[in-house]
N, CA and C atoms as a LAMMPS dump frame, in Angstrom:
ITEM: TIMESTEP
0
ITEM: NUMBER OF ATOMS
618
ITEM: BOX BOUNDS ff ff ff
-5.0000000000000000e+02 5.0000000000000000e+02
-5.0000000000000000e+02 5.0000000000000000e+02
-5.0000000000000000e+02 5.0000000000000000e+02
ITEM: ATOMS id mol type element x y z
1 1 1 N 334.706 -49.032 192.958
2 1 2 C 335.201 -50.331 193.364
3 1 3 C 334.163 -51.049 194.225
4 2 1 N 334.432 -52.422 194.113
5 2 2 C 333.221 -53.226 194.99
6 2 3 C 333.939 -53.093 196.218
7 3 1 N 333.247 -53.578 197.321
8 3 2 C 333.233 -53.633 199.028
9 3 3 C 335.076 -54.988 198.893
10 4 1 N 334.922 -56.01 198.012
11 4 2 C 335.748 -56.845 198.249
12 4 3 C 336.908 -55.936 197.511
13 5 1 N 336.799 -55.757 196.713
14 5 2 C 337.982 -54.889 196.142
15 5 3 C 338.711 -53.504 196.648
16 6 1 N 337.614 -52.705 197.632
17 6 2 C 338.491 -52.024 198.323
18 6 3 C 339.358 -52.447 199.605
19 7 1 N 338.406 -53.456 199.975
20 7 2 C 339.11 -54.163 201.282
21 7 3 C 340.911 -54.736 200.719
22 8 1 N 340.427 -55.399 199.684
23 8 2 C 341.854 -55.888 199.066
24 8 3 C 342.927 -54.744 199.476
25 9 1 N 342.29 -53.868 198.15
26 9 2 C 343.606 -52.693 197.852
27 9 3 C 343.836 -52.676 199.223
28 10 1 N 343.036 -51.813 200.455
29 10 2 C 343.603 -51.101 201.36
30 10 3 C 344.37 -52.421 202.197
31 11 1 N 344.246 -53.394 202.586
32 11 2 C 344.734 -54.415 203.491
33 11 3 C 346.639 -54.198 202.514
34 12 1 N 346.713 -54.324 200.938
35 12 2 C 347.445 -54.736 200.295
36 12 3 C 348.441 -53.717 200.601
37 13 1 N 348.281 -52.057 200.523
38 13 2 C 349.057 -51.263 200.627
39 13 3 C 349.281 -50.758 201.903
40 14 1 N 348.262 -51.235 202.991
41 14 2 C 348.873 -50.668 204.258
42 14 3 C 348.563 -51.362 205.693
43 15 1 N 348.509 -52.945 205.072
44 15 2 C 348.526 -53.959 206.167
45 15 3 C 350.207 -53.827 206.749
46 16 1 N 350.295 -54.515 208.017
47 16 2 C 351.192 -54.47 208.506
48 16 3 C 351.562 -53.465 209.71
49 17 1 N 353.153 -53.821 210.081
50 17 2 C 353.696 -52.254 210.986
51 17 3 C 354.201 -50.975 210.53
52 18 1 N 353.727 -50.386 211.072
53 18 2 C 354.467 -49.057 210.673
54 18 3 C 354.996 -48.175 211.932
55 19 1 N 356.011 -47.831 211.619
56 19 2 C 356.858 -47.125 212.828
57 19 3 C 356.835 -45.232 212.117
58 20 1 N 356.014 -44.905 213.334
59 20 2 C 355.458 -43.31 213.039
60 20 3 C 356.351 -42.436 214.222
61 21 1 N 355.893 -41.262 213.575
62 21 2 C 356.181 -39.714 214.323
63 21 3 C 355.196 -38.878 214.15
64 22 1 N 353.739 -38.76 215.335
65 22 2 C 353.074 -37.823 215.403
66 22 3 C 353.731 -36.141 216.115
67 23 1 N 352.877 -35.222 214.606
68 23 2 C 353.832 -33.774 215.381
69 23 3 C 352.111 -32.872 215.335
70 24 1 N 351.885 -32.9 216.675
71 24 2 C 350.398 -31.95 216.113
72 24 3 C 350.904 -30.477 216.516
73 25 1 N 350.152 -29.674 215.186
74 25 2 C 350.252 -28.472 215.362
75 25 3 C 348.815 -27.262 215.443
76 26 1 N 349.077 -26.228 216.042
77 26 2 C 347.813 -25.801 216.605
78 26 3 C 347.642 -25.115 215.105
79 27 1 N 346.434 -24.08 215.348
80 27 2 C 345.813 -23.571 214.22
81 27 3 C 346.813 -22.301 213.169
82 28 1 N 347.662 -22.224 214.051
83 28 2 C 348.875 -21.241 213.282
84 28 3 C 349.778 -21.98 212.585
85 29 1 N 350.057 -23.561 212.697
86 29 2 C 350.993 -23.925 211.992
87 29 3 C 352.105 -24.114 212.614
88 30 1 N 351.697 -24.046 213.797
89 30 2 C 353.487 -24.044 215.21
90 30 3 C 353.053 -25.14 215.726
91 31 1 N 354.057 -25.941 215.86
92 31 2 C 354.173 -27.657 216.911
93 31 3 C 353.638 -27.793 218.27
94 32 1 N 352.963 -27.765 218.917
95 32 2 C 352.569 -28.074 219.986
96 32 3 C 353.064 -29.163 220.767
97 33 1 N 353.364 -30.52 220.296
98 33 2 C 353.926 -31.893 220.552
99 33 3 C 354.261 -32.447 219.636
100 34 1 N 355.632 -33.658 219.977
101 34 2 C 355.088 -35.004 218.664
102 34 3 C 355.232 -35.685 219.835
103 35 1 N 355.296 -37.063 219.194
104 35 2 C 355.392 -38.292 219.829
105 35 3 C 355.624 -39.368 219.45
106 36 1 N 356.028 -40.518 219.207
107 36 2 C 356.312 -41.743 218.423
108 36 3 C 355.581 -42.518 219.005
109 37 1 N 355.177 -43.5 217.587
110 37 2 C 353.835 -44.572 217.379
111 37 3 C 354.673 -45.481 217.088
112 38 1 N 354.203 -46.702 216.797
113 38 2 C 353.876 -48.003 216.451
114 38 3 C 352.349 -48.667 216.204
115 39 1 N 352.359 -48.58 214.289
116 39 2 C 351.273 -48.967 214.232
117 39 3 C 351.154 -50.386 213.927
118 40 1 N 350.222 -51.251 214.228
119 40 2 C 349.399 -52.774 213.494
120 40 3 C 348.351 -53.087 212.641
121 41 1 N 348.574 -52.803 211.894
122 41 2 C 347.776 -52.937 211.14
123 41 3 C 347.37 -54.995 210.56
124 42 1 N 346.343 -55.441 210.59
125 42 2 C 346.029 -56.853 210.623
126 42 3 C 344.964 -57.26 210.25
127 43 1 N 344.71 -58.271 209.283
128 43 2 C 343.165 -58.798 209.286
129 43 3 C 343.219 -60.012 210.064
130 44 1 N 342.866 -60.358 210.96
131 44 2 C 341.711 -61.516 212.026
132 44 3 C 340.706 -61.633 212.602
133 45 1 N 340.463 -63.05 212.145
134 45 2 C 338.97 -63.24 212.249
135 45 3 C 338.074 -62.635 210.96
136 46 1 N 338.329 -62.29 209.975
137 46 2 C 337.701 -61.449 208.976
138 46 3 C 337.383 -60.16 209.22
139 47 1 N 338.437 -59.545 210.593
140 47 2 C 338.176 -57.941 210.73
141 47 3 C 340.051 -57.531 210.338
142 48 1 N 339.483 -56.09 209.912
143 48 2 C 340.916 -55.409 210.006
144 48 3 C 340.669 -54.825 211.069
145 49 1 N 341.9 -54.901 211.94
146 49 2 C 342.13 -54.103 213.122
147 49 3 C 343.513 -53.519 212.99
148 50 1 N 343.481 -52.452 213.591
149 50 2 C 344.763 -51.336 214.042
150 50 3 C 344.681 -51.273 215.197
151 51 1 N 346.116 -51.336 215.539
152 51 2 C 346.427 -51.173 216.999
153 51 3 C 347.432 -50.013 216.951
154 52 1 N 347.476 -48.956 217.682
155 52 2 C 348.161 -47.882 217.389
156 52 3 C 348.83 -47.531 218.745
157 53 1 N 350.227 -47.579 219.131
158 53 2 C 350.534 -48.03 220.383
159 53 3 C 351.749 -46.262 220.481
160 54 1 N 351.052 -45.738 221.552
161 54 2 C 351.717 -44.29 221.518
162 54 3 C 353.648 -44.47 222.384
163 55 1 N 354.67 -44.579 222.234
164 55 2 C 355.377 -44.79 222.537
165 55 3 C 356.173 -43.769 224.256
166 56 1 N 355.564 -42.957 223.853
167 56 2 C 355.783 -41.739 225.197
168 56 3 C 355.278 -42.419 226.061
169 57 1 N 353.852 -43.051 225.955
170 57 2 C 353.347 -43.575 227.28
171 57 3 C 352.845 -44.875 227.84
172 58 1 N 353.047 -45.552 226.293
173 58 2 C 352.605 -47.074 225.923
174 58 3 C 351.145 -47.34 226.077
175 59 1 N 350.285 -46.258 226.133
176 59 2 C 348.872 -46.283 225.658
177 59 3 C 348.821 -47.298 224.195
178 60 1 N 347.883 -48.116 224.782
179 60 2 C 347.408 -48.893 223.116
180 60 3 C 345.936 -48.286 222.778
181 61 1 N 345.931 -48.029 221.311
182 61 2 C 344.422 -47.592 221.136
183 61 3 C 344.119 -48.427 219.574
184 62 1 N 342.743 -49.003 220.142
185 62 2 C 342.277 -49.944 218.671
186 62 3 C 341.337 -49.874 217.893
187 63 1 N 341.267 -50.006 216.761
188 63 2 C 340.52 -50.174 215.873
189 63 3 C 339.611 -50.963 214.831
190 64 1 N 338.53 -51.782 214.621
191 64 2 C 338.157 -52.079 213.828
192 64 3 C 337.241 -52.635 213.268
193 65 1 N 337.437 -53.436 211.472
194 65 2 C 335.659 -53.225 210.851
195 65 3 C 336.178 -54.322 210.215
196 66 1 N 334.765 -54.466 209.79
197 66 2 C 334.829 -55.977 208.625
198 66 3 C 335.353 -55.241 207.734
199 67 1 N 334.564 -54.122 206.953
200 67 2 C 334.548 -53.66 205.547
201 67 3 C 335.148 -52.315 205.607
202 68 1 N 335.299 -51.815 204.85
203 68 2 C 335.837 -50.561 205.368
204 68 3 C 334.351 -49.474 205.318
205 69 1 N 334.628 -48.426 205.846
206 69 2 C 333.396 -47.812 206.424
207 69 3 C 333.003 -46.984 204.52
208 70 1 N 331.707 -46.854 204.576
209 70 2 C 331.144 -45.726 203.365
210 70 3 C 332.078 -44.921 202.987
211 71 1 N 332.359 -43.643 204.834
212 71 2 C 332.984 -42.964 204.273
213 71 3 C 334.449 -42.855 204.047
214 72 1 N 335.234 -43.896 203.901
215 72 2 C 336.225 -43.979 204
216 72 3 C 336.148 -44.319 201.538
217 73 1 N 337.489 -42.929 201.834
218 73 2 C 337.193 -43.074 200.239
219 73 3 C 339.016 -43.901 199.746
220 74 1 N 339.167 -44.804 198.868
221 74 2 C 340.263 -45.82 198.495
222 74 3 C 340.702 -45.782 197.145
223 75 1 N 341.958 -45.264 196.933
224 75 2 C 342.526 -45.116 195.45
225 75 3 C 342.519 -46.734 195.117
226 76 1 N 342.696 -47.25 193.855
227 76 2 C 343.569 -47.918 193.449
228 76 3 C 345.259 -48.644 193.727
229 77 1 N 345.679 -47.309 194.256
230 77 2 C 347.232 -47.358 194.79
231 77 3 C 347.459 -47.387 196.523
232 78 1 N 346.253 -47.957 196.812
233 78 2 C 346.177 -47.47 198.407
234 78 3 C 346.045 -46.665 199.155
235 79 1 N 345.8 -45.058 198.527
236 79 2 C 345.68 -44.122 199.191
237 79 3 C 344.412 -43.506 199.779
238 80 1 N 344.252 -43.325 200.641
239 80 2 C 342.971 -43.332 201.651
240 80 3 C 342.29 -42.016 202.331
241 81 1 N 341.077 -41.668 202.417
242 81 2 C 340.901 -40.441 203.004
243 81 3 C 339.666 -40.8 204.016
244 82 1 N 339.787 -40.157 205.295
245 82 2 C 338.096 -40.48 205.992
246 82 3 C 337.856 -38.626 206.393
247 83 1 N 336.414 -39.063 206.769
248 83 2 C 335.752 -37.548 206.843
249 83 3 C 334.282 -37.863 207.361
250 84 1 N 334.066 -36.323 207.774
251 84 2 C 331.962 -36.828 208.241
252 84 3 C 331.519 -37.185 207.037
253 85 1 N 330.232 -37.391 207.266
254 85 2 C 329.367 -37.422 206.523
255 85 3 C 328.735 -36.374 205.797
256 86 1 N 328.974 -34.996 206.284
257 86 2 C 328.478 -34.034 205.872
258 86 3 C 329.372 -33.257 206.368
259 87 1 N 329.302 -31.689 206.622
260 87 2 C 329.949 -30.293 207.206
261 87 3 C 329.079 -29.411 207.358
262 88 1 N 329.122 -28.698 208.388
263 88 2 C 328.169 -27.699 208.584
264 88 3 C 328.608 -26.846 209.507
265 89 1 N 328.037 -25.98 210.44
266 89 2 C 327.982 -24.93 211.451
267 89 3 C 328.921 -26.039 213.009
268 90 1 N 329.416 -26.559 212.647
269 90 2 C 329.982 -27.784 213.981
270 90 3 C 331.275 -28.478 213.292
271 91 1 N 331.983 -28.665 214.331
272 91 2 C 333.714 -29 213.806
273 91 3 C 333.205 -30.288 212.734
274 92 1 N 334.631 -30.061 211.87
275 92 2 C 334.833 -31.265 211.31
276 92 3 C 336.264 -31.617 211.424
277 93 1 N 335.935 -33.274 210.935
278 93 2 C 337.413 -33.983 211.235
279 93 3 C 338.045 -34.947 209.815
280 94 1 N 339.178 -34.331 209.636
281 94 2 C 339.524 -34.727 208.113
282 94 3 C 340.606 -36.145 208.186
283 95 1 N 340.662 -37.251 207.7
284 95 2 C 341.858 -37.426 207.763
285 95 3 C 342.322 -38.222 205.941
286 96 1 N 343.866 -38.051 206.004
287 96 2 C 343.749 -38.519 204.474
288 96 3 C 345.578 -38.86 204.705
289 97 1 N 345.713 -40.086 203.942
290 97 2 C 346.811 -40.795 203.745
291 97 3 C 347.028 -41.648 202.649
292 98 1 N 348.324 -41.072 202.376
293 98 2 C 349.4 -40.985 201.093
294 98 3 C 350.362 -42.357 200.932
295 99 1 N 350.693 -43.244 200.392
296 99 2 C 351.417 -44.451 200.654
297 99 3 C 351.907 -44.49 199.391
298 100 1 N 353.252 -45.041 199.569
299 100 2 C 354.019 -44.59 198.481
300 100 3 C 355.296 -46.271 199.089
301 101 1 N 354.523 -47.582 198.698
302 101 2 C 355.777 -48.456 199.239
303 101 3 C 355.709 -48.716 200.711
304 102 1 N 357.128 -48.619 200.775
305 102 2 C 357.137 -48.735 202.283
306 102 3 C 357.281 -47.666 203.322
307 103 1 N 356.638 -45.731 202.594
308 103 2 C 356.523 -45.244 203.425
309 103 3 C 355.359 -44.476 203.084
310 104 1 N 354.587 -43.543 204.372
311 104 2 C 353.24 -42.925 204.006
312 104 3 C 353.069 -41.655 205.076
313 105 1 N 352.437 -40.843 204.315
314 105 2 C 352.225 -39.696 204.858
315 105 3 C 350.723 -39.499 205.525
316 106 1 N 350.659 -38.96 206.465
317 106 2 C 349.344 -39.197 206.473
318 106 3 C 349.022 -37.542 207.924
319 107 1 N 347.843 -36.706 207.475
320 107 2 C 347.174 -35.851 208.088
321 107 3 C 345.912 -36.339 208.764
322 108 1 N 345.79 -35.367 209.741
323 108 2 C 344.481 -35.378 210.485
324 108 3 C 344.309 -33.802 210.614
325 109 1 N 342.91 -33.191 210.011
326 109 2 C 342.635 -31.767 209.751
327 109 3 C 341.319 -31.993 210.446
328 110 1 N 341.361 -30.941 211.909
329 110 2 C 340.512 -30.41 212.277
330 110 3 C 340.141 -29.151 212.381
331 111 1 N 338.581 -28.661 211.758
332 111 2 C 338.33 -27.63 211.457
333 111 3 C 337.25 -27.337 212.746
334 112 1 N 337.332 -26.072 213.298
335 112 2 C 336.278 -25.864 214.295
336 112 3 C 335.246 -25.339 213.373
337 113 1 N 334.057 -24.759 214.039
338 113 2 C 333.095 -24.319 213.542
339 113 3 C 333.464 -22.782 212.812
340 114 1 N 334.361 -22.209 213.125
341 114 2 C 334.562 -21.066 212.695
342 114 3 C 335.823 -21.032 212.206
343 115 1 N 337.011 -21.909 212.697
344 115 2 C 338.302 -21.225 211.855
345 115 3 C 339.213 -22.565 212.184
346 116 1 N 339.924 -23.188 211.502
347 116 2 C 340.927 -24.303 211.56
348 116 3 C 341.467 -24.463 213.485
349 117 1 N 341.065 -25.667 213.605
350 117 2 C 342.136 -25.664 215.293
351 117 3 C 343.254 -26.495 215.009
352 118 1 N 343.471 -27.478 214.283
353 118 2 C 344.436 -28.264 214.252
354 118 3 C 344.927 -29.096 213.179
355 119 1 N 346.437 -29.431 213.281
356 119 2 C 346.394 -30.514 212.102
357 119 3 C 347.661 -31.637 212.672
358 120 1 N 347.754 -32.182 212.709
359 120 2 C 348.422 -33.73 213.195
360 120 3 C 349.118 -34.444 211.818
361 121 1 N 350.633 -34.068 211.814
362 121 2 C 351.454 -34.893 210.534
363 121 3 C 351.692 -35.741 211.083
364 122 1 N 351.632 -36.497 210.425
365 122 2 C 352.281 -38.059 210.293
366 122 3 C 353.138 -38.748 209.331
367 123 1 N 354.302 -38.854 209.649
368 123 2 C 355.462 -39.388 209.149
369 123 3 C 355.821 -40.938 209.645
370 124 1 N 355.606 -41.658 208.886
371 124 2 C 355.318 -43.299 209.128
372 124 3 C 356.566 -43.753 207.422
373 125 1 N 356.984 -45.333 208.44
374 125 2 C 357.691 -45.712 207.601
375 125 3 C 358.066 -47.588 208.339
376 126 1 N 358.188 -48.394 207.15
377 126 2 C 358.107 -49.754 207.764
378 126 3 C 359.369 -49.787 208.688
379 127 1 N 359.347 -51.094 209.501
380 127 2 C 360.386 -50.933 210.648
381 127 3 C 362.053 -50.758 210.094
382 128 1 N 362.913 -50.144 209.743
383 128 2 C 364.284 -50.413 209.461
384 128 3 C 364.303 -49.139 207.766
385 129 1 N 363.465 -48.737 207.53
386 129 2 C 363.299 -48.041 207.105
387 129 3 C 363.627 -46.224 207.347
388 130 1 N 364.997 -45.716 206.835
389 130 2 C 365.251 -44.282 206.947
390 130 3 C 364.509 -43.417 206.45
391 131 1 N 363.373 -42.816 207.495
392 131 2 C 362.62 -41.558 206.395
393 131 3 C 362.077 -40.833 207.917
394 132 1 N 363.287 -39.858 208.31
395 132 2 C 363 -39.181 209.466
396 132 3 C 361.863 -38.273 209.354
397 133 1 N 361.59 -37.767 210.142
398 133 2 C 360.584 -36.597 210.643
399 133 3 C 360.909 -35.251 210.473
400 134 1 N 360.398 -34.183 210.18
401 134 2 C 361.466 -32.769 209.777
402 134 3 C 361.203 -32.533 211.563
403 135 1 N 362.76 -31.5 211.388
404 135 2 C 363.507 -31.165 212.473
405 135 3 C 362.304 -30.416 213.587
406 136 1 N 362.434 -30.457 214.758
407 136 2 C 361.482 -29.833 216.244
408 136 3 C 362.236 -29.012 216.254
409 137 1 N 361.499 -27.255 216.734
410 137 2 C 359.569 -27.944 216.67
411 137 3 C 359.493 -27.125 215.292
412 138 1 N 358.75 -28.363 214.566
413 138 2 C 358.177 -27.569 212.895
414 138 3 C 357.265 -26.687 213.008
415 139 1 N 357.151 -25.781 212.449
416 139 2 C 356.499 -24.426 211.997
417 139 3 C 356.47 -24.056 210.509
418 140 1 N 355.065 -24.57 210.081
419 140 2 C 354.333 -24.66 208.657
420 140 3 C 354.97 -23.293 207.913
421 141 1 N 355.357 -23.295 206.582
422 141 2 C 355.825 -22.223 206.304
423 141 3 C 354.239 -21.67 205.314
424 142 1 N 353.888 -20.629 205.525
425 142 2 C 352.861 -20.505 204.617
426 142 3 C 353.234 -19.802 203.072
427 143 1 N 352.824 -20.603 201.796
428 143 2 C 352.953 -20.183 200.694
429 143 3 C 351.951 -19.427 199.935
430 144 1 N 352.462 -18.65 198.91
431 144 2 C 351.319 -17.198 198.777
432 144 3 C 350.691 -17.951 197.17
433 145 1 N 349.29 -17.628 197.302
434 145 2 C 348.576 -17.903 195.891
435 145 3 C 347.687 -18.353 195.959
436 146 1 N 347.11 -18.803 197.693
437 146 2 C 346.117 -19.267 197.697
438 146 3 C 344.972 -18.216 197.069
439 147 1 N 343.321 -19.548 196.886
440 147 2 C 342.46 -18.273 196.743
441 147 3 C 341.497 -18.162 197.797
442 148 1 N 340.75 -17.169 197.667
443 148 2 C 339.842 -16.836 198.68
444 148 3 C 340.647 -17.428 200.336
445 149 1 N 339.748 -17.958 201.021
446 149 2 C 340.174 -17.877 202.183
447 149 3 C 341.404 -19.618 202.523
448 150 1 N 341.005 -20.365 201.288
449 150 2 C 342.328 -21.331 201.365
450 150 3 C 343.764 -20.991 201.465
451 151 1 N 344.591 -21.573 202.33
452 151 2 C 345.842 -21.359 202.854
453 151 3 C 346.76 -22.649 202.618
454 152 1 N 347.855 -22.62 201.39
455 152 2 C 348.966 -23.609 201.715
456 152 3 C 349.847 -23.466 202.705
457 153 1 N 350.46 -24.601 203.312
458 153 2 C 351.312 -24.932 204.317
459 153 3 C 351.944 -25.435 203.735
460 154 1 N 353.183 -25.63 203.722
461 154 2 C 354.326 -26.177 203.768
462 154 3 C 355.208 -26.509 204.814
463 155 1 N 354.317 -28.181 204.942
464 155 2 C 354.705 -28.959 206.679
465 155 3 C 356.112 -29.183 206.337
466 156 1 N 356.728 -29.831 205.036
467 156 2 C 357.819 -29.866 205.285
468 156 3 C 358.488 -29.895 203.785
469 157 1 N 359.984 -30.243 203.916
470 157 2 C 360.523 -29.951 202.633
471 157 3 C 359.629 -30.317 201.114
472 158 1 N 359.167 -31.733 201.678
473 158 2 C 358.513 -32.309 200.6
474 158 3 C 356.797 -32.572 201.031
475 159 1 N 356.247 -31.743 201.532
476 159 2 C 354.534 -32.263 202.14
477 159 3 C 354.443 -30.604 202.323
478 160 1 N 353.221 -30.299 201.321
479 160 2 C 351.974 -29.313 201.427
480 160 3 C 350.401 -29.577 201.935
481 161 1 N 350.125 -28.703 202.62
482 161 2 C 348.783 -28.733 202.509
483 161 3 C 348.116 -27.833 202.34
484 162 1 N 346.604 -27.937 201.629
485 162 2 C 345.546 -27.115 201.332
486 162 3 C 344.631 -26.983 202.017
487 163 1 N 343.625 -26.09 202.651
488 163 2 C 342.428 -26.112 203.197
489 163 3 C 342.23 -24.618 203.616
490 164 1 N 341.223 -24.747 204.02
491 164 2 C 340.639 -23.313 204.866
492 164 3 C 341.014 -22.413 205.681
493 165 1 N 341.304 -21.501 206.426
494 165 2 C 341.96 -21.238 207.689
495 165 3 C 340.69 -20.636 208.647
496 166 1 N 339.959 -20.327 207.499
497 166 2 C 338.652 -19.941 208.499
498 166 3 C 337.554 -20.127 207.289
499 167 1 N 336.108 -20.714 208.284
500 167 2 C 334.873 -21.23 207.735
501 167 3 C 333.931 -20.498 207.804
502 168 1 N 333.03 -20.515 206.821
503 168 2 C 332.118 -19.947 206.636
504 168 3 C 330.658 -20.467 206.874
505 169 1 N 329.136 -20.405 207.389
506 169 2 C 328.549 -21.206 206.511
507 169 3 C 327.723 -21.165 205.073
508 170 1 N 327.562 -22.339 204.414
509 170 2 C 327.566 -22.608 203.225
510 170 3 C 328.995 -22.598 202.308
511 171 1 N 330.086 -21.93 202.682
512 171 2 C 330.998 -21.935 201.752
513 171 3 C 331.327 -23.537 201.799
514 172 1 N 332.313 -24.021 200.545
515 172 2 C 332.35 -25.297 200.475
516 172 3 C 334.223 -25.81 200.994
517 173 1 N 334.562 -26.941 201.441
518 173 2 C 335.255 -26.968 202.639
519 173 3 C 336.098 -28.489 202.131
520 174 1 N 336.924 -28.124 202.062
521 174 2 C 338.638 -28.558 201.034
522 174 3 C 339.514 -29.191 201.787
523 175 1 N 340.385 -30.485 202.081
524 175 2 C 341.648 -30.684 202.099
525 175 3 C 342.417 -31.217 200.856
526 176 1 N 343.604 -30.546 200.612
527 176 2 C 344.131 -31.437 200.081
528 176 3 C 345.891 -31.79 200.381
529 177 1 N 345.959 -32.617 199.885
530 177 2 C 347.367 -32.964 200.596
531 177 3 C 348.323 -33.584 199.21
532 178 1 N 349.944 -32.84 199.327
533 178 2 C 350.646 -33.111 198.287
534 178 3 C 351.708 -33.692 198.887
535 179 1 N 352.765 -35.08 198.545
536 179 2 C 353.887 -35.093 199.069
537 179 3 C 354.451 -35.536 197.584
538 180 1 N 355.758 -35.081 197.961
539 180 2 C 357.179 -35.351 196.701
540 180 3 C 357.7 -36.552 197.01
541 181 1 N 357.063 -37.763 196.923
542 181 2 C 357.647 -38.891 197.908
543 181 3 C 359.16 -39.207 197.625
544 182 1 N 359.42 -39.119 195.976
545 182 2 C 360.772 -39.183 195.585
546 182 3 C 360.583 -37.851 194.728
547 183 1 N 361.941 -37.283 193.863
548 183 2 C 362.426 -36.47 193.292
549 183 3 C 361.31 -36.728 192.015
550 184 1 N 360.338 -35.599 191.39
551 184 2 C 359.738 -35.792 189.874
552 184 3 C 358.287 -36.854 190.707
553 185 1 N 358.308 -37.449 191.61
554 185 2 C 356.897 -37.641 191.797
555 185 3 C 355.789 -37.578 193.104
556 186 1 N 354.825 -37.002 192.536
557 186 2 C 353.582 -36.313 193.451
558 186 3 C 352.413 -36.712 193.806
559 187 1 N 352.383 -37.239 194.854
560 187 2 C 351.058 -37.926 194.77
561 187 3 C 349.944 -36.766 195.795
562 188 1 N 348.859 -37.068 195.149
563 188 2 C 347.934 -35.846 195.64
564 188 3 C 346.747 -36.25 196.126
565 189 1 N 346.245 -35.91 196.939
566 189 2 C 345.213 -36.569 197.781
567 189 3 C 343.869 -35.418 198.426
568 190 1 N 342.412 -35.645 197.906
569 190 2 C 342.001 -34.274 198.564
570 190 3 C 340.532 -34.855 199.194
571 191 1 N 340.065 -34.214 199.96
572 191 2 C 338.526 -35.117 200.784
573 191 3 C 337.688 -33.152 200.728
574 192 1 N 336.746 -33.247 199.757
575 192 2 C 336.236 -32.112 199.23
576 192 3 C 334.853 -32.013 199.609
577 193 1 N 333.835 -30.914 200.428
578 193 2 C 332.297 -30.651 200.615
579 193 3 C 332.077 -30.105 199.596
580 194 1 N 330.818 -29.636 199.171
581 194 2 C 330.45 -28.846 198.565
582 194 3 C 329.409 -27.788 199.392
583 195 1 N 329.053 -26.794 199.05
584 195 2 C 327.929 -25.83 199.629
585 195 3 C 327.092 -26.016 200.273
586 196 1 N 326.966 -27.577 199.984
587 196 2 C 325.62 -28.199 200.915
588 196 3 C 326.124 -29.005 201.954
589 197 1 N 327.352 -29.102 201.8
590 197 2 C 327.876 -29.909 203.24
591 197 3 C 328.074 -31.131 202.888
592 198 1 N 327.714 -31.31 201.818
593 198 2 C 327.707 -32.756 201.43
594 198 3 C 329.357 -33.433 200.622
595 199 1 N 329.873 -34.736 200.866
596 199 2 C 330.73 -34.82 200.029
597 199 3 C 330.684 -34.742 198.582
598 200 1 N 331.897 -34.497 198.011
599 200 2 C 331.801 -34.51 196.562
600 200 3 C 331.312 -35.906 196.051
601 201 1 N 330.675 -35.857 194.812
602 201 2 C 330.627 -37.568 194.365
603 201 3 C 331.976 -38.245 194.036
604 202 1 N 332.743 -37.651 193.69
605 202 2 C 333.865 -38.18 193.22
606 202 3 C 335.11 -37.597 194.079
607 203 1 N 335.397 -38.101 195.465
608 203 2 C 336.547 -37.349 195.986
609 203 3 C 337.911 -37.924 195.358
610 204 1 N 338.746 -36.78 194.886
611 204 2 C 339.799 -36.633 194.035
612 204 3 C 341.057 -37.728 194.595
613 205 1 N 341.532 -38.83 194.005
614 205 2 C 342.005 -39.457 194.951
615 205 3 C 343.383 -40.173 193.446
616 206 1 N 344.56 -39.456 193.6
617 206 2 C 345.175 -39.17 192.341
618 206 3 C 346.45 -40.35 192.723
């Protein structure tokens, strides 16, 4: 897609407010906190900005760009992933979001240098909109079949995730993220390295 055409899509599918529930959980998959957001999402002046306003403490925190950044990768349908530039021997920071209408799922996967520290769900939905948060405090159920050292989670009835639980270097370094937004449909989302640290050319964006 050109620079004007991703700006479109993403402004199109996830301009606006969104009324969230951050639940971060440590590297086992157990809740540590949530908290409730209010997001803004806006183009002025020819920038998109986010304003992301934490509700526990009324911290505002902002965001923004003319264009959207390189690495920020953009479906067609609005669905979005950011990530480094590379991966290597030093944390990385994943994030990738699912939009489905007027509601969206969205992770933040941090990997330390040696073994997963965290992951941050996000359960967002426009204002007046019913699409609660699973029940406190959530505790990832882990499902069996992964391979090698990848581990599914199962954050909640309907949201899996894929990735690592511990890193290697050179091995190559995976999220991916599934939600059932309705009954029969799946939208799938993944931000993929390869061996060299480098992103994939084509991150999988379904």
């Amino acid at each position: 897609m050109s620079s004007f055409d991703r700006r479109s899509v993403l402004l199109a599918h996830n301009a606006g407010v969104w009324e969230g529930c951050f639940i971060r959980l440590d590297g086992r998959g157990v809740e540590s906190e949530r908290f409730g957001t209010r997001l803004l999402v806006q183009e002025t002046g020819g920038q998109i900005e986010a304003a992301l306003t934490y509700l526990n403490t009324g911290k505002l925190a902002t965001m923004g760009f003319t264009e959207p950044p390189d690495l920020m990768a953009i479906s067609p349908e609005g669905h979005w992933s950011l990530g480094p530039d590379r991966t290597g021997p030093w944390p990385a920071v994943m994030e990738l979001c699912l939009v489905d209408g007027e509601r969206r799922r969205r992770v933040v996967v941090r990997h330390g240098a040696e073994r997963l520290e965290s992951v941050v769900v996000v359960v967002e939905a426009r204002p007046g909109v019913a699409d609660p948060a699973p029940a406190a405090p959530l505790r990832a159920a882990v499902l069996m079949g992964g391979d090698g050292p990848a581990c599914t989670w199962q954050l909640s009835a309907d949201l899996t995730l894929t990735t690592a639980l511990e890193r290697r270097i050179g091995a190559p370094l995976a999220v991916t993220l599934r939600w059932q937004s309705t009954p029969g449909r799946e939208l799938v989302l993944e931000r993929a390295y390869g061996a060299n640290g480098l992103p994939q050319v084509a991150p999988a964006l379904v």
